[in-house]
One Martini backbone bead per residue (centre of mass of N, CA, C, O) as a GRO file, in nm:
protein
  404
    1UNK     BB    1  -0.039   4.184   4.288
    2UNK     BB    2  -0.007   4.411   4.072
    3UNK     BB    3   0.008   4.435   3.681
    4UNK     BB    4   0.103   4.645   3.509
    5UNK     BB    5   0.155   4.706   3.145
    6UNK     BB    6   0.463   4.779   3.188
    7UNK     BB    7   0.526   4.508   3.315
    8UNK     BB    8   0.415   4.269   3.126
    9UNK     BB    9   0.639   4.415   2.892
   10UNK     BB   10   0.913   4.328   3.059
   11UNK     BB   11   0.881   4.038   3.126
   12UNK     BB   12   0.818   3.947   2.823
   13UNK     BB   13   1.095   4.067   2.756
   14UNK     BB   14   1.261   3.875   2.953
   15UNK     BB   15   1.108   3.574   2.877
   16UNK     BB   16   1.190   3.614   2.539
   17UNK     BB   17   1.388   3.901   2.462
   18UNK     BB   18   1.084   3.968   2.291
   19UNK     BB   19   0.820   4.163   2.112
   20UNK     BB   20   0.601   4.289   1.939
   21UNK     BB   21   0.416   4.547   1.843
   22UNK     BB   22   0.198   4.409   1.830
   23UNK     BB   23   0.185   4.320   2.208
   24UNK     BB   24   0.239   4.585   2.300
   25UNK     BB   25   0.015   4.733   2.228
   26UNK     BB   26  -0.223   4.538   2.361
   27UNK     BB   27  -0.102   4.610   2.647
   28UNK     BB   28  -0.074   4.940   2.665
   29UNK     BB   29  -0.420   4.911   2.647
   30UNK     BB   30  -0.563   4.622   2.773
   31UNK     BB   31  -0.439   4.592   3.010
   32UNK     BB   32  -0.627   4.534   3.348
   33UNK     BB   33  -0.353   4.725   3.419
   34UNK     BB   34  -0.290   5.020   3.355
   35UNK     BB   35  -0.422   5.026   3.106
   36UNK     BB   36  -0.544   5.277   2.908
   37UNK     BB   37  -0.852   5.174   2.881
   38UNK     BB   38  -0.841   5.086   3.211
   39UNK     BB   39  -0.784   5.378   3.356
   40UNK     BB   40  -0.933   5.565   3.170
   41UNK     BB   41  -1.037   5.875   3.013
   42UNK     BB   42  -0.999   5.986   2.682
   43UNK     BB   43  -1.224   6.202   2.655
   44UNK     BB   44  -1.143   6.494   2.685
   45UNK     BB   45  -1.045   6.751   2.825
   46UNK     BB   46  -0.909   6.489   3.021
   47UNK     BB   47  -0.793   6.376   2.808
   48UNK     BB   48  -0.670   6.347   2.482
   49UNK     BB   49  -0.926   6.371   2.299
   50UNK     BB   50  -1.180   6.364   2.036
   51UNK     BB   51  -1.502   6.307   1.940
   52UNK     BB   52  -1.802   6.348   1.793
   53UNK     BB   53  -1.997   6.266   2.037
   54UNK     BB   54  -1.881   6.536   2.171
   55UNK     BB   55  -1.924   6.782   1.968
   56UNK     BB   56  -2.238   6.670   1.888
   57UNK     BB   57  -2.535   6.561   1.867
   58UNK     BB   58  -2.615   6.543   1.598
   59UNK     BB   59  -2.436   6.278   1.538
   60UNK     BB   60  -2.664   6.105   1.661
   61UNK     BB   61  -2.912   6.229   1.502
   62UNK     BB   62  -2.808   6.102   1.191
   63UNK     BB   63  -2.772   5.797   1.300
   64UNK     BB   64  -3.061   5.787   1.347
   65UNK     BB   65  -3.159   5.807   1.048
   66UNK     BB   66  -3.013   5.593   0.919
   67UNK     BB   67  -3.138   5.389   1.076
   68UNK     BB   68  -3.404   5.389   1.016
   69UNK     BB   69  -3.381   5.299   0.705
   70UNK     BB   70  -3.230   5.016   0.773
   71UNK     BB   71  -3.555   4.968   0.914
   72UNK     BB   72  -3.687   4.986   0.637
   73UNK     BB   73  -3.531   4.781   0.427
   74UNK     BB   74  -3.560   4.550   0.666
   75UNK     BB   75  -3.868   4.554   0.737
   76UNK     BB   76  -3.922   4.613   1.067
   77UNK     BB   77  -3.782   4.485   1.279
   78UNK     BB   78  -3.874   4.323   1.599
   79UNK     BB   79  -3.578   4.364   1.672
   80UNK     BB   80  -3.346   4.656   1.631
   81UNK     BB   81  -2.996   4.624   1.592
   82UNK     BB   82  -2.742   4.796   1.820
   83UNK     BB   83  -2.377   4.757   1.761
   84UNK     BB   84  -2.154   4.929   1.969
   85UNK     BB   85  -1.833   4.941   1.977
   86UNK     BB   86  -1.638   5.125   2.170
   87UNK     BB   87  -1.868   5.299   2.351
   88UNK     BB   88  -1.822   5.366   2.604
   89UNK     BB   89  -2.002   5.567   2.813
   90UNK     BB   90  -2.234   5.598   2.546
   91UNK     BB   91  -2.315   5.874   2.434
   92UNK     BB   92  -2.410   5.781   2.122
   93UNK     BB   93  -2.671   5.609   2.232
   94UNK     BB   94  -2.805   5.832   2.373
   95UNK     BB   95  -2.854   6.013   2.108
   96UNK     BB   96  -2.986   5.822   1.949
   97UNK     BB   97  -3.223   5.740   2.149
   98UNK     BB   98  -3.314   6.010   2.173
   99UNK     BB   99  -3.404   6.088   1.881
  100UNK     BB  100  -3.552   5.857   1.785
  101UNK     BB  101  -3.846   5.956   1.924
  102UNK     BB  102  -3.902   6.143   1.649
  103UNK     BB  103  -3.947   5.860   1.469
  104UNK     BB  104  -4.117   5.699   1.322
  105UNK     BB  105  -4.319   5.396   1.317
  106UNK     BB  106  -4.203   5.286   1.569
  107UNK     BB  107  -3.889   5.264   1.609
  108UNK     BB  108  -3.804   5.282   1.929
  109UNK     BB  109  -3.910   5.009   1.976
  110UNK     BB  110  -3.734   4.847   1.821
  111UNK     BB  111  -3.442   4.954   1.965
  112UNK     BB  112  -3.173   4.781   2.030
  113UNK     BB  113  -2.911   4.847   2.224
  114UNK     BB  114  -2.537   4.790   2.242
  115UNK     BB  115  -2.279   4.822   2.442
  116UNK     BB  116  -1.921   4.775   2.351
  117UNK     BB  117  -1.651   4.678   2.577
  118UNK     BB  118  -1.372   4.655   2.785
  119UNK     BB  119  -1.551   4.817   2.987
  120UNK     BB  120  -1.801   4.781   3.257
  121UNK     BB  121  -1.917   5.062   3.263
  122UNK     BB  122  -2.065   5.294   3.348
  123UNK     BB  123  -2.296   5.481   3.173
  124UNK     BB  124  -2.557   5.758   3.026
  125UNK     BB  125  -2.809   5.605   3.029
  126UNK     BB  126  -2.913   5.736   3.302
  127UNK     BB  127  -3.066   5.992   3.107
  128UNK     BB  128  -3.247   5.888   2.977
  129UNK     BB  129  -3.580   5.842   2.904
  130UNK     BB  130  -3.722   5.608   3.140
  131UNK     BB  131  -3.864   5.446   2.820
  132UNK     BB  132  -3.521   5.389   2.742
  133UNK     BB  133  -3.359   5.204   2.898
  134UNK     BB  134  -3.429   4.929   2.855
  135UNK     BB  135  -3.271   4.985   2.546
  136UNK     BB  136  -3.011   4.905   2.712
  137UNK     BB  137  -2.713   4.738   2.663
  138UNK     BB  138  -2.377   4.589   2.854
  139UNK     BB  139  -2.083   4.476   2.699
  140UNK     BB  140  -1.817   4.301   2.758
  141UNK     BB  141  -1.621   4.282   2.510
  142UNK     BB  142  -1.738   4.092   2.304
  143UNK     BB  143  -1.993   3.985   2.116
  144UNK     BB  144  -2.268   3.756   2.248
  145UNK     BB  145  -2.381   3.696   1.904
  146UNK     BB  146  -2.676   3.605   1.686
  147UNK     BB  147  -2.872   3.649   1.467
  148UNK     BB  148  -2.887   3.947   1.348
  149UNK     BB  149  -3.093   4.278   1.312
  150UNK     BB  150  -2.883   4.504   1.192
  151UNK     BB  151  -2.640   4.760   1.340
  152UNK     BB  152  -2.316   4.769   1.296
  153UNK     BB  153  -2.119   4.995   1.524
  154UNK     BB  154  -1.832   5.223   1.442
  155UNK     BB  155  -1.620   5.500   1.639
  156UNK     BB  156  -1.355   5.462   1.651
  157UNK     BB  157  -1.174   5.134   1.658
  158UNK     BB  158  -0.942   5.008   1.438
  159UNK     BB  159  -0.713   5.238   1.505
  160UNK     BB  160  -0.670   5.001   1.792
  161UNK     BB  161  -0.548   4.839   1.696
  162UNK     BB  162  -0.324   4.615   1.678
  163UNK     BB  163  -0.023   4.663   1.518
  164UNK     BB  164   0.215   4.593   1.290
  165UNK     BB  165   0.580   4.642   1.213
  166UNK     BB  166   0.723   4.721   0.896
  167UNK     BB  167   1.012   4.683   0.697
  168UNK     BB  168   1.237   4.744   0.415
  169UNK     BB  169   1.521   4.527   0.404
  170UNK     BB  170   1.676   4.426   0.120
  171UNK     BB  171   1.423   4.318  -0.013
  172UNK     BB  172   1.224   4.274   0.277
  173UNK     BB  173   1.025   4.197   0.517
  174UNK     BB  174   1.053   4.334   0.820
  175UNK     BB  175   0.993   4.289   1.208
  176UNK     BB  176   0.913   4.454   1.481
  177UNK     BB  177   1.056   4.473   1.769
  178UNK     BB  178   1.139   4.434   2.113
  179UNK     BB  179   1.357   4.552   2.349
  180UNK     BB  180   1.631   4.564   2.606
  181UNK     BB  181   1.857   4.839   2.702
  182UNK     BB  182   1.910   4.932   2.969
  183UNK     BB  183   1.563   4.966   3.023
  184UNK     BB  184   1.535   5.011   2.738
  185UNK     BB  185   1.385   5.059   2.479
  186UNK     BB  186   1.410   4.899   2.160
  187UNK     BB  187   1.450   4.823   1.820
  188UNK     BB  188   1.415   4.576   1.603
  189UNK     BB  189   1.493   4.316   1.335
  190UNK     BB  190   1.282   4.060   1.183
  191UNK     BB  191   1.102   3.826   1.131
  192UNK     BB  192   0.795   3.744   1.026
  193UNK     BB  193   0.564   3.631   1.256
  194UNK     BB  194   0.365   3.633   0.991
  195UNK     BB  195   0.242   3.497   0.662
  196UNK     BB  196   0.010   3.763   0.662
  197UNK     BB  197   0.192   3.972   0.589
  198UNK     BB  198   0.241   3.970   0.312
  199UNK     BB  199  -0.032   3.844   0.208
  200UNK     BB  200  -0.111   4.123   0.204
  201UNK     BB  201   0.018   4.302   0.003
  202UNK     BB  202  -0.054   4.082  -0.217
  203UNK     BB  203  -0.332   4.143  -0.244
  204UNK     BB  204  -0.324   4.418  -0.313
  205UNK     BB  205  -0.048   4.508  -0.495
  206UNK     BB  206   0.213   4.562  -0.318
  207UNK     BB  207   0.521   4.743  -0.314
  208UNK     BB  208   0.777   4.817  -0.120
  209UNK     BB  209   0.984   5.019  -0.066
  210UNK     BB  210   1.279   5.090   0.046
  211UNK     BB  211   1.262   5.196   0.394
  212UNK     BB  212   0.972   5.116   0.436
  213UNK     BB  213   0.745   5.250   0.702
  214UNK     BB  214   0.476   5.054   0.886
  215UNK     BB  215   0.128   4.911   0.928
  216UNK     BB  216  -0.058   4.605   1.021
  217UNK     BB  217  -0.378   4.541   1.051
  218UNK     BB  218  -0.500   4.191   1.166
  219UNK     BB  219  -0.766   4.234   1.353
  220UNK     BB  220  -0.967   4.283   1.158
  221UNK     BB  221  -1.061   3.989   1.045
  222UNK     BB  222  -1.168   3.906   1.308
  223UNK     BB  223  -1.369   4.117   1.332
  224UNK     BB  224  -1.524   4.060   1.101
  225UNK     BB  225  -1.628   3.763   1.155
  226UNK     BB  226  -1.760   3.817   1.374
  227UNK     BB  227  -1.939   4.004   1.267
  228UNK     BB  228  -2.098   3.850   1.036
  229UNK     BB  229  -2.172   3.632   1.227
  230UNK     BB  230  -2.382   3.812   1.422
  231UNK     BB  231  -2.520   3.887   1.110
  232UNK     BB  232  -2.758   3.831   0.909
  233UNK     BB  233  -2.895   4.104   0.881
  234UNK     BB  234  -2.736   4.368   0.764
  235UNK     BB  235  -2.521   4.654   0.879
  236UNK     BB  236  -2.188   4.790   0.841
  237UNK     BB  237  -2.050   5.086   1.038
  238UNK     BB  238  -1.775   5.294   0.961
  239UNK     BB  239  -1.583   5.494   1.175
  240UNK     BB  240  -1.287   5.642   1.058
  241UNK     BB  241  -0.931   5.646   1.015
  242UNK     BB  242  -0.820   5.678   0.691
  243UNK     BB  243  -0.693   5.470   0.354
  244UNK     BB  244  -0.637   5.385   0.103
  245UNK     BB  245  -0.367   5.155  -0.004
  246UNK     BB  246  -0.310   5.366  -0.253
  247UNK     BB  247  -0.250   5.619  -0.008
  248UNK     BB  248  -0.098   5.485   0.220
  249UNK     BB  249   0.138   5.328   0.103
  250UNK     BB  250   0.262   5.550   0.001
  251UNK     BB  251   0.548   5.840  -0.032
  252UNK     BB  252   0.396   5.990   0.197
  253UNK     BB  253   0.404   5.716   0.417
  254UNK     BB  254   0.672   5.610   0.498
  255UNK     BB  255   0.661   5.630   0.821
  256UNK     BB  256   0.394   5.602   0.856
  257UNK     BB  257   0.134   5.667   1.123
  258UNK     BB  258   0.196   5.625   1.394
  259UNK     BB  259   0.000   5.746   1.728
  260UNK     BB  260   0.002   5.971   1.961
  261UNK     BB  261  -0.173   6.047   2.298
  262UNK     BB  262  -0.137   6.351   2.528
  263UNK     BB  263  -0.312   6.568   2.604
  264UNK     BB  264  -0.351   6.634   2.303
  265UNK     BB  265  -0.099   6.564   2.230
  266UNK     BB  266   0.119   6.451   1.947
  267UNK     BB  267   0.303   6.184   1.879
  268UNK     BB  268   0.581   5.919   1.781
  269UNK     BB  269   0.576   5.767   2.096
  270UNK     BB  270   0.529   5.451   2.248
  271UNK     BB  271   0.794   5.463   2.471
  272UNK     BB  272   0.600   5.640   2.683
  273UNK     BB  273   0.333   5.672   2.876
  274UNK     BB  274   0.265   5.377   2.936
  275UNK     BB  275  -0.073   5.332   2.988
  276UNK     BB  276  -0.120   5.690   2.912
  277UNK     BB  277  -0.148   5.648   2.595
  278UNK     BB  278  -0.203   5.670   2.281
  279UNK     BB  279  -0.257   5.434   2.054
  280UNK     BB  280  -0.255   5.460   1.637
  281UNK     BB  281  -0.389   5.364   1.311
  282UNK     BB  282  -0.454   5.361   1.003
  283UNK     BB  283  -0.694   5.285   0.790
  284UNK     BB  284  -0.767   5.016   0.515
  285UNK     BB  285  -1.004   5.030   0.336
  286UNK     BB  286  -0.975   4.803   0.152
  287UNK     BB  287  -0.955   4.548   0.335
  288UNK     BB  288  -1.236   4.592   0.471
  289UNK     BB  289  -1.366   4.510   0.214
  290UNK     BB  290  -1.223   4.237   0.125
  291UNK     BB  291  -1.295   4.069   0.367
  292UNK     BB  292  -1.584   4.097   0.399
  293UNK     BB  293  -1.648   3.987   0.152
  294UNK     BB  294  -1.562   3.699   0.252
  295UNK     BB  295  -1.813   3.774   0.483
  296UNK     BB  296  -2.078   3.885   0.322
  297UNK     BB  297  -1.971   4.153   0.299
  298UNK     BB  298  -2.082   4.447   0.115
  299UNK     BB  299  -2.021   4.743  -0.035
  300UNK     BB  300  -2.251   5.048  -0.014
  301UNK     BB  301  -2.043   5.274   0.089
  302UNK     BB  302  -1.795   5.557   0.053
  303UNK     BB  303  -1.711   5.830   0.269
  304UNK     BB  304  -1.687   6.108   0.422
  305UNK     BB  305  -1.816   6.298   0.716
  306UNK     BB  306  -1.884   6.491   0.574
  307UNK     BB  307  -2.076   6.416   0.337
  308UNK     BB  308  -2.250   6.205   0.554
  309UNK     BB  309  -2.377   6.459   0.697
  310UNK     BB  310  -2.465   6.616   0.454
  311UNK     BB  311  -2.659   6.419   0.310
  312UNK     BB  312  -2.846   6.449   0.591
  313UNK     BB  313  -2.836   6.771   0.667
  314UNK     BB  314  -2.638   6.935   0.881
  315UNK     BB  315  -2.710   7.224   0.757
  316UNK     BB  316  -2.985   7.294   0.782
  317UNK     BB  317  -2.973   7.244   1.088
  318UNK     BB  318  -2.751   7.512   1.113
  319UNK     BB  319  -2.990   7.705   0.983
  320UNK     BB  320  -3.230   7.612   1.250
  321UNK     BB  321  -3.088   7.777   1.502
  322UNK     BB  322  -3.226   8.095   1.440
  323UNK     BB  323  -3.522   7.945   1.537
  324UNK     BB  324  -3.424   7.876   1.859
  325UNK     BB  325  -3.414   8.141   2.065
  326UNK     BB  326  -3.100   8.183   2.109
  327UNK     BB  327  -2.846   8.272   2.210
  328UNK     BB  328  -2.580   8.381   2.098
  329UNK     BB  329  -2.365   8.148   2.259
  330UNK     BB  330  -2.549   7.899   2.206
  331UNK     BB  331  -2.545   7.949   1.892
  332UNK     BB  332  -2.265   7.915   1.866
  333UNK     BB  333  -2.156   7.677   1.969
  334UNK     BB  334  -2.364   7.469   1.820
  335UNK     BB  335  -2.215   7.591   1.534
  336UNK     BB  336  -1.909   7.493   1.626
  337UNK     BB  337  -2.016   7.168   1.656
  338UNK     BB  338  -2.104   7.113   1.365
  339UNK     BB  339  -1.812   7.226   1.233
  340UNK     BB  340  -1.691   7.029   1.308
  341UNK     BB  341  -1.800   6.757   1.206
  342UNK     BB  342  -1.710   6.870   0.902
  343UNK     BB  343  -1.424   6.936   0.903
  344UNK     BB  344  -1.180   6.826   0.682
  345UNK     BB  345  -0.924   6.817   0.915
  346UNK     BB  346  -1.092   6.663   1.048
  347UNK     BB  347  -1.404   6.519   1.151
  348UNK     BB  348  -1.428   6.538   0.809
  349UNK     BB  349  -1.200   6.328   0.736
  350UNK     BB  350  -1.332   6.094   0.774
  351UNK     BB  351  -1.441   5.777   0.734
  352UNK     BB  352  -1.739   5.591   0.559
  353UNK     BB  353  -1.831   5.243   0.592
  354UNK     BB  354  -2.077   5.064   0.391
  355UNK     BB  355  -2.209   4.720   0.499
  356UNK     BB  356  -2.385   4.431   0.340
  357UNK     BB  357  -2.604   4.170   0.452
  358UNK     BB  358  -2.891   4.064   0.323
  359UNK     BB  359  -3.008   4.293   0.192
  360UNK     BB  360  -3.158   4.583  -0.063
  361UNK     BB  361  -2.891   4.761  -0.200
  362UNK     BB  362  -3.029   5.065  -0.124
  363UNK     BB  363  -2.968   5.350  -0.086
  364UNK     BB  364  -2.830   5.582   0.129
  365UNK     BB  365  -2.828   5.873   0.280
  366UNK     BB  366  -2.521   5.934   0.327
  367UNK     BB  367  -2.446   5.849  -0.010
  368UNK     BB  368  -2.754   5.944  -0.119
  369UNK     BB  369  -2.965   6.196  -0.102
  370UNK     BB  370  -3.321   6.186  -0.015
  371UNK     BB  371  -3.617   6.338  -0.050
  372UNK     BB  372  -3.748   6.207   0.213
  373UNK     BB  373  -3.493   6.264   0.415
  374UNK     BB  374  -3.598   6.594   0.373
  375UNK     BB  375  -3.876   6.588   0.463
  376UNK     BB  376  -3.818   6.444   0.739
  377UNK     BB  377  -3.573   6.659   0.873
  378UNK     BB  378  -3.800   6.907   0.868
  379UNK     BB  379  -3.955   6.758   1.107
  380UNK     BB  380  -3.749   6.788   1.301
  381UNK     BB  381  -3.531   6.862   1.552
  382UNK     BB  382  -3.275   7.036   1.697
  383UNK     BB  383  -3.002   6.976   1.844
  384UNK     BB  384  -2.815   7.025   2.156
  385UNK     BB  385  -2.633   7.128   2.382
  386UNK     BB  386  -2.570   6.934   2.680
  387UNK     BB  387  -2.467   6.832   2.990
  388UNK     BB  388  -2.306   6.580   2.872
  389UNK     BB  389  -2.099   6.760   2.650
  390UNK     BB  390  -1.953   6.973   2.828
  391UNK     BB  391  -1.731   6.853   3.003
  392UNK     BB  392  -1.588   6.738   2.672
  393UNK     BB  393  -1.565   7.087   2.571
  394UNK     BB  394  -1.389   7.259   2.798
  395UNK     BB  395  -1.227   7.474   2.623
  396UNK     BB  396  -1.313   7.470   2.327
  397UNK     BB  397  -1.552   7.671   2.367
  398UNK     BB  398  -1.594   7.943   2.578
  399UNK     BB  399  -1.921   7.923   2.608
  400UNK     BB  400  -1.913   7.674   2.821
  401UNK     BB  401  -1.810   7.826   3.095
  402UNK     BB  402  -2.140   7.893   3.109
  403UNK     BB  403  -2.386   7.892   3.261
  404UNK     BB  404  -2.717   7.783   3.138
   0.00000   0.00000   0.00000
């Protein structure tokens, strides 16, 4: 018999009482049997929401040039590894490795990239340029990597971590639970499952005033330590939605950020469509600089997703959208997909946090433009919107229903 997510969520909370909210959270995602991330694709038109490597090929052929100069500046080891977490369907891999082929120096031939997922299901790598499929490994679960050189990538990752949920109540921090009442979930409050929750506020030095309501996600610090141990050399590369912890924590989020996607729409309701809609919080950007320097991973720059674009040069990219001889209808879509990703309130308003262990300390074109991979990015192709982003995004513009 199988036991569904919200099956294996009320077992436990009749076998125990109750269970905490990350507890909740990880059964909800991740349980193997109809929770969300193992039972369906939550990306594009038909899932609930959209990525970066979906809104245009783009995105991953500027985090190609960013790899390239990571891979000059670490002396050109080969292999040059590429662990992406949470790779899904493989996208973000495919655009990389595909762009890569136009940079110098023999760089596509050290890349040796890895998708790793809680699913092990097939991904788009065998659309890849049949040179170019041997350099991309799949492997589920946590990566069972050690002493490498390259850079680990994750992007809206760590946003999807159970967190733990807490409340300021009588000048106490106190933890949610689920229980059940009559069938139905319900919230109460206890003490805190791990002095681990105060420890954190402690050591950034925050106090929530009275009736304060967050999440605090404790799985980020595992996460840091794994990457570290498995990265000798080089740079971890963090995509994600979030916000330093005095912006975080401010009176302007007393209600916590914890959000819900369901088709499309955004709810604050995790109590709902149990294991068929995402639940996910923004990211504490301050703790993952603080955690990581703990473990050798050093903060080298931190800005928007417009910014490390625009640093990349992703403006002249679609300035020379209109010498690529496109019709007018394929030359819209593909500069609405480019200035998706740089939207201030959407996906240009994402943190990229770079973090470099025994690296060269050189500044990063993401986050100081240089001159040289502006020399670099005028010689290379401009990406276009492929048959594999349109299925994830017809619908986002009328442009796309059409057959090219």
């Amino acid at each position: 018999m199988v036991v569904t997510a919200e099956a294996e969520i009320r077992r436990r909370i009749r076998a125990d009482g109750r269970i905490n909210f990350a507890e909740f959270m990880e059964l909800a995602l991740y349980w193997p049997h109809k929770g969300y991330y193992s039972s369906k694709s939550p990306v594009g038109v038909e899932g609930d929401y959209y990525t970066s490597p979906g809104a245009h090929p783009a995105f991953g052929a500027l985090l190609a040039v960013q790899l390239y100069q990571m891979w000059r500046l670490l002396g050109r080891p080969r292999p040059f590894w590429v662990l992406e977490a949470g790779a899904g369907i493989g996208l973000l891999c495919h655009d990389v490795l595909n762009y890569s082929q136009y940079l110098p120096e023999d760089f596509q031939h050290c890349l040796r990239y890895s998708c790793i997922d809680v699913r092990l299901g097939r991904g788009v790598e065998d659309q890849l340029p049949y040179n170019l499929r041997s350099s991309v490994d799949r492997v589920a679960g946590y990566f069972p990597f050690t002493n490498l050189e390259g850079c680990i990538l994750s992007n809206e990752l760590i946003d999807a971590f159970p967190v733990h949920r807490i409340v300021m109540r009588n000048g106490e921090l106190k933890e949610v639970y689920i229980t059940l009442e009559s069938g139905k979930y319900e919230e109460v409050l206890g003490e805190p499952s791990t002095e681990a929750l105060e420890e954190r506020f402690m050591r950034l030095g925050i106090r929530l005033p009275e009736g304060y309501t967050t999440e605090v996600n404790l799985a980020m610090e595992t996460w840091l330590e794994k990457t570290a141990l498995a990265l000798r050399r080089g740079y971890v590369l963090t995509i994600d939605y979030g916000r330093e912890a005095a912006e975080l924590y401010s009176e302007a989020r007393a209600r916590g950020t914890l959000a819900c996607y369901y088709r499309h729409i955004q709810t604050d309701n995790p109590y709902v469509h149990v294991g068929e809609q995402d639940i996910s919080a923004q990211v504490d950007f301050s703790t993952l600089k603080q955690v990581g320097q703990d473990y050798g991973l050093n903060a080298v720059g931190e800005v928007s997703q417009e910014t490390f674009l625009s640093n990349l040069c992703i403006r002249k990219m679609m300035s020379r959208l209109g010498a690529k001889g496109l019709g007018q209808q394929q030359r819209d879509a593909n500069r609405m997909g480019m200035l998706d990703l740089i939207r201030p309130g959407g996906l240009g308003g994402f943190r990229v946090l770079a973090q470099e262990k025994d690296a060269s300390g050189y500044p990063l074109w993401g986050f100081k433009k240089g001159k040289d991979m502006e020399e670099l990015l005028a010689r290379l192709p401009v990406p276009l919107l492929t048959a594999l982003h349109m299925p994830l995004l017809q619908g986002s513009y009328p442009y796309l229903a059409m057959d090219w």
